[in-house]
FIMARKE-96884 format. One record per residue (C-alpha): residue in one letter; x negated, y negated, z negated. Coordinates in Angstrom, 2 decimals, always signed. Example, Ala and Ser with C-alpha at 12.3 -4.5 7.8 and 13.67 -1.06 7.14 Angstrom:
<rs>
<type: A&x: -12.30&y: +4.50&z: -7.80>;
<type: S&x: -13.67&y: +1.06&z: -7.14>;
</rs>
This chain:
<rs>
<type: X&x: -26.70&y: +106.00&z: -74.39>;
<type: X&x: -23.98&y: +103.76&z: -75.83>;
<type: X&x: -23.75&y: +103.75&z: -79.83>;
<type: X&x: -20.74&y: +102.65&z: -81.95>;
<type: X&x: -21.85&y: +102.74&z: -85.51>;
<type: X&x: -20.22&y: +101.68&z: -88.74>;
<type: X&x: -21.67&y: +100.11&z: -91.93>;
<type: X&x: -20.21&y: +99.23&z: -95.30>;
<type: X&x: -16.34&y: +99.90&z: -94.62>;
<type: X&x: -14.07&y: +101.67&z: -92.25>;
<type: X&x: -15.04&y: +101.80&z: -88.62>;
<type: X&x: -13.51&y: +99.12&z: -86.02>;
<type: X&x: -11.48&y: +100.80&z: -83.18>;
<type: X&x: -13.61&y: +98.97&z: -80.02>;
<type: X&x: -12.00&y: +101.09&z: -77.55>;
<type: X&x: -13.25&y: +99.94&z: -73.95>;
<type: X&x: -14.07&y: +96.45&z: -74.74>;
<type: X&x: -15.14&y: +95.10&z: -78.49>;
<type: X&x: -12.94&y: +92.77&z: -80.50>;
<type: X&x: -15.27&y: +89.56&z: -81.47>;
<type: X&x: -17.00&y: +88.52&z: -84.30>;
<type: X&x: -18.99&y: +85.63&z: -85.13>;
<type: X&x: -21.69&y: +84.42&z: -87.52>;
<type: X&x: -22.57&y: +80.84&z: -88.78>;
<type: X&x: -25.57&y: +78.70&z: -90.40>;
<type: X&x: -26.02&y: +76.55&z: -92.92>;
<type: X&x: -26.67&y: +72.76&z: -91.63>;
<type: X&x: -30.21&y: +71.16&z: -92.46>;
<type: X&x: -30.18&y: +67.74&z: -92.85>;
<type: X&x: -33.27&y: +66.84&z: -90.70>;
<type: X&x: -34.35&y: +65.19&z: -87.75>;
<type: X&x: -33.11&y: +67.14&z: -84.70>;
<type: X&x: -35.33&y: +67.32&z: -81.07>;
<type: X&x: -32.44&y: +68.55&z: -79.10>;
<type: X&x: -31.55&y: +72.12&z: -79.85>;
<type: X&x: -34.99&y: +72.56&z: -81.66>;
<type: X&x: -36.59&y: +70.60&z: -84.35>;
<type: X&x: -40.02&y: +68.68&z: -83.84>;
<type: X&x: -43.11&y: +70.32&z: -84.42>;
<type: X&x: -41.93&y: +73.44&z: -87.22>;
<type: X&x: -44.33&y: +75.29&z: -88.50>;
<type: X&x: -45.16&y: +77.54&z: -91.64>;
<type: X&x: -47.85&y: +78.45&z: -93.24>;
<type: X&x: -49.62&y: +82.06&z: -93.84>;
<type: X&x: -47.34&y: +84.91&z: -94.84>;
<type: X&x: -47.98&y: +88.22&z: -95.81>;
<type: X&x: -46.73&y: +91.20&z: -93.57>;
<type: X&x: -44.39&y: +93.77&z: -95.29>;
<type: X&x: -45.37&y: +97.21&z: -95.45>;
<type: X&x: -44.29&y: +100.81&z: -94.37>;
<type: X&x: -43.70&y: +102.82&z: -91.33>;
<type: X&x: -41.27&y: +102.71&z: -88.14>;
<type: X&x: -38.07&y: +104.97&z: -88.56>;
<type: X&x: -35.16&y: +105.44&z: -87.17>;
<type: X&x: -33.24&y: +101.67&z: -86.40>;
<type: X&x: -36.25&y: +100.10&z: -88.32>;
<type: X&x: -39.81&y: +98.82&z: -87.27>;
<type: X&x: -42.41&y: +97.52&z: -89.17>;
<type: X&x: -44.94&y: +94.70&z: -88.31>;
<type: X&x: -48.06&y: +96.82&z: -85.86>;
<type: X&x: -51.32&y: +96.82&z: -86.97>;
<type: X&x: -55.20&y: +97.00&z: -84.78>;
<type: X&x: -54.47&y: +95.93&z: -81.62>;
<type: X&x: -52.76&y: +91.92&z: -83.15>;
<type: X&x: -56.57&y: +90.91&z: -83.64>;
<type: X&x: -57.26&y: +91.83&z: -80.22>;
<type: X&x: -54.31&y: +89.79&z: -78.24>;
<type: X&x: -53.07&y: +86.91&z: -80.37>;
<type: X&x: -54.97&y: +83.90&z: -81.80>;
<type: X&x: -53.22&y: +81.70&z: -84.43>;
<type: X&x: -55.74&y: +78.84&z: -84.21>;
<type: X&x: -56.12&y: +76.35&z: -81.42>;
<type: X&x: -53.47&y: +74.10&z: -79.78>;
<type: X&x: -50.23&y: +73.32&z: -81.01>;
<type: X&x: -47.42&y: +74.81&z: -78.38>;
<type: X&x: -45.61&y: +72.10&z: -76.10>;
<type: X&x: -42.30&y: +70.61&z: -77.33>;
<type: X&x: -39.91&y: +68.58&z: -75.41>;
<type: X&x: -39.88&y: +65.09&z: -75.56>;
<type: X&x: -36.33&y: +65.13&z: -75.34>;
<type: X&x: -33.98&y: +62.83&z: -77.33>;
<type: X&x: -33.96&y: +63.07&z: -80.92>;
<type: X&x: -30.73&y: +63.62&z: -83.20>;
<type: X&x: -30.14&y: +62.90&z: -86.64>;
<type: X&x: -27.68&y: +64.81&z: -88.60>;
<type: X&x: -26.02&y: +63.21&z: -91.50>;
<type: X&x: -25.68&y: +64.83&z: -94.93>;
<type: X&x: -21.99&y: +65.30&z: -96.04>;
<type: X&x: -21.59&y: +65.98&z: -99.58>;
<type: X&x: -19.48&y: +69.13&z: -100.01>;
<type: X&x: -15.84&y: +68.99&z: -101.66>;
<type: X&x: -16.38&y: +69.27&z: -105.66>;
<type: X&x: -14.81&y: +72.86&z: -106.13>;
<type: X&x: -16.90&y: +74.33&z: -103.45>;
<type: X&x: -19.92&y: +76.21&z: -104.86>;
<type: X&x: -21.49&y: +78.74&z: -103.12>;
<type: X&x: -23.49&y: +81.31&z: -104.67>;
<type: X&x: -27.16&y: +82.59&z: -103.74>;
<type: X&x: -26.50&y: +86.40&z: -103.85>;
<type: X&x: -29.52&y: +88.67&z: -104.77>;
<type: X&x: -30.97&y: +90.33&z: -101.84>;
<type: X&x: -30.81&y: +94.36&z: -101.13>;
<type: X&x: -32.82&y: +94.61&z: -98.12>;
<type: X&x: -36.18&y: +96.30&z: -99.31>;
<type: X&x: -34.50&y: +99.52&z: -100.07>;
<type: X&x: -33.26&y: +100.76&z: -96.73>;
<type: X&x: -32.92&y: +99.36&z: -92.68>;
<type: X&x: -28.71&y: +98.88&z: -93.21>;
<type: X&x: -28.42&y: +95.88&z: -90.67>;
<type: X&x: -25.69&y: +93.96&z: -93.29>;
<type: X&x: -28.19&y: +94.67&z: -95.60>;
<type: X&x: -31.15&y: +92.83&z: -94.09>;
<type: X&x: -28.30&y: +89.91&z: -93.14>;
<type: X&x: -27.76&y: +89.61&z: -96.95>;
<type: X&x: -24.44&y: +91.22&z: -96.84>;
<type: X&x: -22.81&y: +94.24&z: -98.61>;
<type: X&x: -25.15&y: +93.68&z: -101.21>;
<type: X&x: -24.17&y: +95.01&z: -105.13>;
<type: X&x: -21.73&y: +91.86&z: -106.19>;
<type: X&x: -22.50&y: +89.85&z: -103.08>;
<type: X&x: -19.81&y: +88.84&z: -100.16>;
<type: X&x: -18.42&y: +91.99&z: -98.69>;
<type: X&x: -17.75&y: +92.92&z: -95.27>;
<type: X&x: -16.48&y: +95.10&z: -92.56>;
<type: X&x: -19.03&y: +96.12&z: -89.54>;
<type: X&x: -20.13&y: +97.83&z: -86.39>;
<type: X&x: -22.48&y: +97.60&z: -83.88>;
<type: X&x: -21.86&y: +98.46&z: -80.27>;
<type: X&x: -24.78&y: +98.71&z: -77.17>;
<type: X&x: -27.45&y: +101.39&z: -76.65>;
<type: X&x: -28.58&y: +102.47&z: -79.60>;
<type: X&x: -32.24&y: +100.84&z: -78.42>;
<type: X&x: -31.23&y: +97.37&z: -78.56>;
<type: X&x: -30.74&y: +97.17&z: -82.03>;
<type: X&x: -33.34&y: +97.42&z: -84.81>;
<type: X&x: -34.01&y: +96.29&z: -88.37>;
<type: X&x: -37.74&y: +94.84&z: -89.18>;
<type: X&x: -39.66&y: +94.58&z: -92.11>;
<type: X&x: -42.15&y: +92.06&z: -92.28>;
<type: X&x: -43.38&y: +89.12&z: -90.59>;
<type: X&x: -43.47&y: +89.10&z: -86.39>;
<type: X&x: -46.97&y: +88.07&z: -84.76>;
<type: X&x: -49.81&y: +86.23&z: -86.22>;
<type: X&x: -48.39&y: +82.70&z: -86.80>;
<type: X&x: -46.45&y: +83.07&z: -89.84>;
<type: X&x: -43.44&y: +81.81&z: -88.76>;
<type: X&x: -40.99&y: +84.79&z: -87.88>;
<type: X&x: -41.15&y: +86.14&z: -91.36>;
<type: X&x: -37.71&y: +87.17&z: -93.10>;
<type: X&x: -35.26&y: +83.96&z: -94.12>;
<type: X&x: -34.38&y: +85.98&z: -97.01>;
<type: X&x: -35.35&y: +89.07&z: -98.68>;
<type: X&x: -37.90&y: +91.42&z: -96.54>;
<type: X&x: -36.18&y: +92.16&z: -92.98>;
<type: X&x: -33.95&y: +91.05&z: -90.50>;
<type: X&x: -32.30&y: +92.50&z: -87.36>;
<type: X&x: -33.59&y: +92.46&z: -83.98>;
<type: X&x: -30.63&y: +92.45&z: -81.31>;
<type: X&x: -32.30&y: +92.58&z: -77.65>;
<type: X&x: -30.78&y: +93.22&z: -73.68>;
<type: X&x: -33.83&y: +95.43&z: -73.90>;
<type: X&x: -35.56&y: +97.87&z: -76.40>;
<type: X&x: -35.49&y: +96.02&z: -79.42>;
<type: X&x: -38.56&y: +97.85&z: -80.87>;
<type: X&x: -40.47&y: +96.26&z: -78.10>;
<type: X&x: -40.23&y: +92.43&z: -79.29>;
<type: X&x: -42.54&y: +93.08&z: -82.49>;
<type: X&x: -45.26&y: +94.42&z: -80.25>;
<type: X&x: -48.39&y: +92.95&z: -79.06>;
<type: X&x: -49.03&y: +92.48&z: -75.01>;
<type: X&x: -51.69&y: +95.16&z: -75.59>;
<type: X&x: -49.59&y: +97.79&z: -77.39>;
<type: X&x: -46.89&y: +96.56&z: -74.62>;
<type: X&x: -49.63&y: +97.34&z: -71.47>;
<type: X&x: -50.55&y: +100.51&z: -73.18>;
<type: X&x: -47.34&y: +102.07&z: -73.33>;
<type: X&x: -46.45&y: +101.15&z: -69.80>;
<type: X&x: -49.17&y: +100.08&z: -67.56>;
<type: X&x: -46.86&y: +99.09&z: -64.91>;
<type: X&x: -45.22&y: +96.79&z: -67.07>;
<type: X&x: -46.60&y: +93.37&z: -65.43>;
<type: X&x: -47.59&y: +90.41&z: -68.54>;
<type: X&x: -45.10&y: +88.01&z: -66.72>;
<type: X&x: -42.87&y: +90.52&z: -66.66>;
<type: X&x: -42.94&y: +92.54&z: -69.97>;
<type: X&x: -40.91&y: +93.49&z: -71.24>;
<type: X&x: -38.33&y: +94.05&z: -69.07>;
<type: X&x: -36.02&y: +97.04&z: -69.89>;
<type: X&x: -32.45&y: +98.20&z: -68.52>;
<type: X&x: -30.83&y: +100.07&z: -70.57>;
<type: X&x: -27.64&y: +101.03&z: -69.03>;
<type: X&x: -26.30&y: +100.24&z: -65.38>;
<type: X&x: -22.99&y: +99.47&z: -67.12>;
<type: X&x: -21.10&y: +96.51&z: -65.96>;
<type: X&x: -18.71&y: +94.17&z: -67.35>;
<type: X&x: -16.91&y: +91.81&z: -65.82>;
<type: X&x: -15.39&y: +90.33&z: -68.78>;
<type: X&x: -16.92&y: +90.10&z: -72.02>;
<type: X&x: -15.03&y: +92.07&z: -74.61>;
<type: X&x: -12.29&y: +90.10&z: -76.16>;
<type: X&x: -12.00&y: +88.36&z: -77.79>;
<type: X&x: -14.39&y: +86.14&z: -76.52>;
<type: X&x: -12.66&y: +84.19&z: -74.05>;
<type: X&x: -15.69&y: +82.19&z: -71.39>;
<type: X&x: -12.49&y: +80.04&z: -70.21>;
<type: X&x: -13.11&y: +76.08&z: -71.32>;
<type: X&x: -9.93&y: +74.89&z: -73.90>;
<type: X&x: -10.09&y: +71.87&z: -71.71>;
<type: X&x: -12.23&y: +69.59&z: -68.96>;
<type: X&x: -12.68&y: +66.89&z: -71.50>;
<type: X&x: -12.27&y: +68.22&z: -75.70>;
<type: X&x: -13.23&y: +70.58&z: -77.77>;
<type: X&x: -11.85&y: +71.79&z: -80.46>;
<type: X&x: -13.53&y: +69.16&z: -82.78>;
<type: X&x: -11.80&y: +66.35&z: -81.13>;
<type: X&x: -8.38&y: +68.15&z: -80.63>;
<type: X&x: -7.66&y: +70.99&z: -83.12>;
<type: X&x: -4.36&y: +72.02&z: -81.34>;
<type: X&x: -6.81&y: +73.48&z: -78.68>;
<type: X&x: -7.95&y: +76.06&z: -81.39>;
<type: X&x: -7.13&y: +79.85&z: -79.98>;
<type: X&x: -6.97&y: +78.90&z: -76.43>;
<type: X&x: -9.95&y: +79.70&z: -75.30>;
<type: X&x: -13.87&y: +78.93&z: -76.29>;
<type: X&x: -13.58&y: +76.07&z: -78.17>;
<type: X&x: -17.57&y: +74.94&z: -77.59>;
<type: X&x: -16.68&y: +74.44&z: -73.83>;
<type: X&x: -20.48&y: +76.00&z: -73.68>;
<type: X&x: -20.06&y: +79.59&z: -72.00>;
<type: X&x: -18.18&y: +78.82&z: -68.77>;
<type: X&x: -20.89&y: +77.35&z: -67.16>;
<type: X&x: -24.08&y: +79.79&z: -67.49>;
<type: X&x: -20.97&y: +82.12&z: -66.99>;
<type: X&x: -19.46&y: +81.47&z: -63.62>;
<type: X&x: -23.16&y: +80.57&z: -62.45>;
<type: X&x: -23.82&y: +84.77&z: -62.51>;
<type: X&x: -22.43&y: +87.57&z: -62.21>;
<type: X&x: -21.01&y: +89.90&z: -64.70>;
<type: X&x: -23.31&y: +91.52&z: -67.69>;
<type: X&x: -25.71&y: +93.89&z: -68.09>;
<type: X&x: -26.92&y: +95.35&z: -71.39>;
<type: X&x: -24.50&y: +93.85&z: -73.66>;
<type: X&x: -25.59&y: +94.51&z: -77.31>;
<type: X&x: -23.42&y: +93.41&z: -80.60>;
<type: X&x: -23.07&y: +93.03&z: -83.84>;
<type: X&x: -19.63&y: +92.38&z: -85.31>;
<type: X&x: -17.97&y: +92.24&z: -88.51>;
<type: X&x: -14.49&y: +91.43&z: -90.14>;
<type: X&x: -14.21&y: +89.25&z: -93.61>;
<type: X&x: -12.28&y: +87.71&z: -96.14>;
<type: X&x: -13.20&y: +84.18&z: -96.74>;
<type: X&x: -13.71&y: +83.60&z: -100.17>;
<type: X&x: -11.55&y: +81.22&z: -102.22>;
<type: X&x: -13.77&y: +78.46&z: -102.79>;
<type: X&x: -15.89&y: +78.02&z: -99.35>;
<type: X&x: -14.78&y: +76.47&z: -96.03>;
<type: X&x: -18.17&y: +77.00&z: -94.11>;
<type: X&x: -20.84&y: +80.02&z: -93.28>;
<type: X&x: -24.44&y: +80.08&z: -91.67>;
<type: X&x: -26.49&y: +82.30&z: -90.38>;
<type: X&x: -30.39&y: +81.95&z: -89.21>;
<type: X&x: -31.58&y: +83.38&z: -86.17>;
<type: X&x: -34.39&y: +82.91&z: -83.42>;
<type: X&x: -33.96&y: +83.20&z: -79.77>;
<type: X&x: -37.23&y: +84.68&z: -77.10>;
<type: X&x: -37.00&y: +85.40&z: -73.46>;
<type: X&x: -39.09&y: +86.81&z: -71.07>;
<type: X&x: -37.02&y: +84.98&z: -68.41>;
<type: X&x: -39.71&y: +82.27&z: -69.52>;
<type: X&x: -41.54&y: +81.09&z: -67.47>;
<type: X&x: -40.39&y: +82.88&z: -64.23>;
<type: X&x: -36.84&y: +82.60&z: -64.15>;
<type: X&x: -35.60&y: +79.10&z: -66.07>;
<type: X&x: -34.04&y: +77.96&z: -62.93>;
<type: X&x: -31.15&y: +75.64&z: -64.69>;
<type: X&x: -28.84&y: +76.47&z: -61.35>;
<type: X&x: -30.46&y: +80.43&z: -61.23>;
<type: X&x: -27.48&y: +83.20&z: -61.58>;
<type: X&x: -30.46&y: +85.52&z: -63.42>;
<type: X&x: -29.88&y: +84.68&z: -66.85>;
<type: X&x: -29.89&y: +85.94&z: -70.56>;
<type: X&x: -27.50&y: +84.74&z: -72.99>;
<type: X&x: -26.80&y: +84.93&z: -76.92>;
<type: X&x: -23.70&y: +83.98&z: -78.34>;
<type: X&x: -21.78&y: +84.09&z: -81.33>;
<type: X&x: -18.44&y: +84.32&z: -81.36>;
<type: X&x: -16.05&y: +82.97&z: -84.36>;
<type: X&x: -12.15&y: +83.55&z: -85.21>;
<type: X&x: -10.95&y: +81.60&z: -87.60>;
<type: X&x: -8.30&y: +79.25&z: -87.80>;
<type: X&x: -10.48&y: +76.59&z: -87.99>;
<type: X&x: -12.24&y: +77.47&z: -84.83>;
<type: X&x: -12.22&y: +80.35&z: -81.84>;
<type: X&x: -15.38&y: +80.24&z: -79.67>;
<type: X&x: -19.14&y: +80.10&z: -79.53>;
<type: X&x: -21.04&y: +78.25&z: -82.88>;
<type: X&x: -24.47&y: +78.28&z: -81.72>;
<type: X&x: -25.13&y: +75.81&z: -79.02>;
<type: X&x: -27.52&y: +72.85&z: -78.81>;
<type: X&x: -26.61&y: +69.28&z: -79.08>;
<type: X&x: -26.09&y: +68.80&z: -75.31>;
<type: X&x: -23.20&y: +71.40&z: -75.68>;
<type: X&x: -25.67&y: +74.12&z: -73.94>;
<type: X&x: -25.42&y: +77.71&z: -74.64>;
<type: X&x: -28.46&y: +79.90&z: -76.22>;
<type: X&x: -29.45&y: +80.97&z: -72.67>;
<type: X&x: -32.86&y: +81.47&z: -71.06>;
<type: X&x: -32.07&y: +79.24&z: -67.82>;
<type: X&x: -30.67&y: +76.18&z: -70.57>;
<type: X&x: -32.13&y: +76.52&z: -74.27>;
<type: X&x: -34.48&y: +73.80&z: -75.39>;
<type: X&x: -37.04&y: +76.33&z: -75.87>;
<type: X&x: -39.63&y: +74.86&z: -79.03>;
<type: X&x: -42.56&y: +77.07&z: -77.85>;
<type: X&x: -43.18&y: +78.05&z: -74.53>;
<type: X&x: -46.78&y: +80.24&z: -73.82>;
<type: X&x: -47.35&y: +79.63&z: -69.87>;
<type: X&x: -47.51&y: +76.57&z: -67.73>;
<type: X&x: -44.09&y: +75.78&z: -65.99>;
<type: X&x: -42.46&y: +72.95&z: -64.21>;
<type: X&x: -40.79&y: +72.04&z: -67.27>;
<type: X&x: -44.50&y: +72.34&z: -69.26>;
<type: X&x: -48.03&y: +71.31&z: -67.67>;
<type: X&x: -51.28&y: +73.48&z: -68.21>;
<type: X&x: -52.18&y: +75.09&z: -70.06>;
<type: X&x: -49.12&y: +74.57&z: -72.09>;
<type: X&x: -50.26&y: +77.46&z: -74.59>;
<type: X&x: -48.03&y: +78.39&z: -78.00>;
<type: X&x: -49.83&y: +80.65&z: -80.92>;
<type: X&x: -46.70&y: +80.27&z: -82.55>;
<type: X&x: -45.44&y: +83.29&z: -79.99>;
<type: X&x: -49.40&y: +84.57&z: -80.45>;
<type: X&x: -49.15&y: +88.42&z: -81.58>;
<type: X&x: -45.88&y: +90.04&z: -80.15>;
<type: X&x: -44.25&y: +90.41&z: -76.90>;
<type: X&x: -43.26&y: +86.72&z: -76.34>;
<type: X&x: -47.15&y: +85.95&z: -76.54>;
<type: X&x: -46.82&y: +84.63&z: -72.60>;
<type: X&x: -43.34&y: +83.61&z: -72.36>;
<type: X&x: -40.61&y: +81.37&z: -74.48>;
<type: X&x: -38.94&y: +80.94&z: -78.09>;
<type: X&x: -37.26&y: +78.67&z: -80.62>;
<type: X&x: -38.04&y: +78.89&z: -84.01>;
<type: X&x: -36.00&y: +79.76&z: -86.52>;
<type: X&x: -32.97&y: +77.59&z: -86.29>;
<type: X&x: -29.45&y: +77.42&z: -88.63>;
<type: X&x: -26.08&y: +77.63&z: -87.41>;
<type: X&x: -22.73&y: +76.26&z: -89.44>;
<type: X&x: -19.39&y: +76.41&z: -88.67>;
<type: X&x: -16.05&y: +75.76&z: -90.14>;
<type: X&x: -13.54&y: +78.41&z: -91.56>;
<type: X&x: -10.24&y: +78.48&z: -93.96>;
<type: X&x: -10.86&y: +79.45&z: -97.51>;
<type: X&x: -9.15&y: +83.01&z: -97.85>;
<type: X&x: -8.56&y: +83.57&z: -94.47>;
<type: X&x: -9.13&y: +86.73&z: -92.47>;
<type: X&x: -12.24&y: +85.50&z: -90.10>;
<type: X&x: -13.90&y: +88.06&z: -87.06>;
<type: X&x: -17.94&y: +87.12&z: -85.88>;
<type: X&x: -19.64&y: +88.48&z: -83.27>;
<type: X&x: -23.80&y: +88.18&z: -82.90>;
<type: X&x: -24.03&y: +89.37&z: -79.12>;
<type: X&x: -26.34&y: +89.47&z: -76.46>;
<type: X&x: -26.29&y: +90.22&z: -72.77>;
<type: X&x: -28.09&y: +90.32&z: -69.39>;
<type: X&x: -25.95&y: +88.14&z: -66.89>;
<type: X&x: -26.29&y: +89.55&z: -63.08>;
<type: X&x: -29.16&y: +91.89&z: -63.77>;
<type: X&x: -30.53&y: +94.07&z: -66.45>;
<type: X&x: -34.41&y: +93.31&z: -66.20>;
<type: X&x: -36.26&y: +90.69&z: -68.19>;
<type: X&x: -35.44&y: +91.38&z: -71.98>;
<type: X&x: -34.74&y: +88.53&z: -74.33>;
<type: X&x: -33.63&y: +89.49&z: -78.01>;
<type: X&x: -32.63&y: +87.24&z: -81.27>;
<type: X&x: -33.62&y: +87.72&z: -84.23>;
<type: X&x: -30.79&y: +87.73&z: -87.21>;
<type: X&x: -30.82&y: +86.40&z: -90.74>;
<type: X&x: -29.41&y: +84.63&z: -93.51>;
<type: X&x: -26.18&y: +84.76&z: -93.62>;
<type: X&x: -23.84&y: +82.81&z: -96.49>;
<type: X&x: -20.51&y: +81.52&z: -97.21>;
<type: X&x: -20.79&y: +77.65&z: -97.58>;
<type: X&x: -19.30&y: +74.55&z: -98.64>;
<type: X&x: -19.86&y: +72.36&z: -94.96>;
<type: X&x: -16.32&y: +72.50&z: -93.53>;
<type: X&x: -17.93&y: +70.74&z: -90.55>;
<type: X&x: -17.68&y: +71.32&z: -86.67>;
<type: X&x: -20.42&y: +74.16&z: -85.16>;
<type: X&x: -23.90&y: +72.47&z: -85.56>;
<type: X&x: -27.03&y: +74.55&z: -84.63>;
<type: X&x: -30.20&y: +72.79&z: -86.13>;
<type: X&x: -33.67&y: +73.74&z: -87.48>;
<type: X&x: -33.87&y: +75.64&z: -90.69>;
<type: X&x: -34.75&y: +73.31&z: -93.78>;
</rs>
């Protein structure tokens, strides 16, 4: 069943097809592999407590010691090309503000983004998909340490699948559905509802063969400005199991930048990562601003957050992009133990100081509905960058 639900101010009219809304990170100054940064880890982190209810899930217990191991061999990285990504001092008048955090007292999704908190930045919400694809989560995901909260004690869990099924173990996974195959699980369809456009007002469409936005502004509002989506696009067909998250806000007066944390998994990994495959999973997230229409979280090769094109940092099962035995604890412990993730990466992006922006986090299925990948959400501030879209490794 589809849900439209409202949080923290009045209810956006979606009608048939959702208006967008994006969401942006804060840009680490750090030595860049690719999308993903070299070799992240973190160390041991305790789990929060208390039960599954309703839209929120809480890290499982038992059956972890039984299917994960956080010892042993580091995962595979690419040996791709390295960036580095300059510090740029922000303008004097710009200071942003650490808000205090409101998520331990209840699973509101703005909440556990660090929004809509008691004197904090305000703003206007909803969420549209099947009410499974969405869940908040308290604690810290597998065994590694990793995937705990970026600030305060959740985050949200947006998935073309059930989203509850991403914090559990293979085990738990197998013993809930013993048809569900490990290279295959899990692998949900939700709805056999079909969209051939993606609701506006994301636009796939390129703003031009040769610029973005970054190298010629007047582009801005033509189209996606990222020139990212229109190939993983065109190479399906249609969506399946689109899930978002989208909110309205008032830039405050003295920031021209936001961020936002997240952390992308698929199960398309290792099976379907065919570069030139139609079978994909994508994540996007969709600003409008004056500064900038279009997707903000892409790598540095201008590639989409896609199962057939992300620079996955940790991948769990030999592939032709990763030799035997090719083996990641850092996925050790939930349902990506076996398949593909980042870590947790930061995403910036430009916007007008007082200006009325929309962001949509969304996810999607493109030409079928099986295979789930999810993202996990977090983090999110007004900042001082000003900068062009970067998507980089938190710290």
């Amino acid at each position: 069943m589809v849900g439209v639900r409202k949080w923290g101010g009045r209810r956006q009219e979606l009608g048939g097809a959702p208006r967008a809304i994006v969401s942006i990170a804060l840009l680490a100054a750090c030595e860049v592999r690719a999308l993903i940064g070299s070799n992240y880890t973190a160390g041991d982190l305790d789990s929060g407590n208390g039960s599954a209810a309703g839209s929120e899930t809480s890290p499982s217990t038992g059956a972890i010691g039984e299917t994960s191991d956080s010892g042993g061999a580091m995962s595979s990285h690419s040996d791709g090309p390295i960036y580095d990504v300059s510090v740029v001092d922000a303008p004097g008048a710009c200071q942003p503000i650490m808000w205090p955090s409101c998520d331990q007292f209840d699973a509101d999704p703005w909440h556990a983004l660090g929004l809509n908190c008691p004197g904090g930045p305000v703003v206007e919400g909803s969420y549209q998909g099947d009410d499974a694809a969405m869940v908040v989560y308290r604690g810290t995901m597998g065994v590694s340490g990793i995937y705990t909260p970026r600030e305060g004690e959740r985050f949200v869990i947006l998935s073309s699948g059930e989203a509850a099924k991403l914090p559990r173990t293979p085990a738990q996974l197998q013993a809930d559905d013993p048809e569900c195959l490990p290279l295959a699980c899990p692998s949900t369809q939700l709805s056999t509802e079909f969209l051939a456009t993606l609701p506006p007002p994301i636009q796939v469409r390129r703003v031009s063969e040769t610029d973005t936005c970054e190298t010629e502004p007047d582009l801005i509002g033509t189209g996606d400005c990222s020139n990212s989506l229109w190939t993983q696009w065109t190479a399906g067909n249609g969506a399946y199991d689109y899930a978002e998250l989208r909110m309205e806000a008032k830039v405050p007066p003295n920031m021209d930048g936001l961020s936002y944390d997240f952390a992308f998994f698929s199960v398309e990994y290792p099976l379907f990562v065919d570069h030139a495959s139609p079978y994909n999973d994508m994540y996007l997230a969709w600003l409008e601003s004056e500064s900038w229409t279009g997707n903000i979280s892409f790598d540095e090769e201008g590639s989409p957050i896609a199962a057939t094109s992300v620079l996955f940092d940790y991948r769990d099962a030999p592939s032709d992009e990763c030799p035997a035995p090719c083996e990641a604890p850092e996925l050790h412990g939930f349902a990506m133990q076996g398949h593909g993730g980042t870590q947790w990466l930061t995403t910036t992006a430009p916007v007008v100081r007082g200006e009325q922006i929309e962001l949509v986090f969304a996810i999607l299925d493109v030409t079928d509905g099986i295979y789930d990948s999810a993202v996990i959400l977090d983090h999110f501030q007004w900042t001082c960058s000003g900068l062009p879209p970067a998507t980089v490794p938190v710290g």
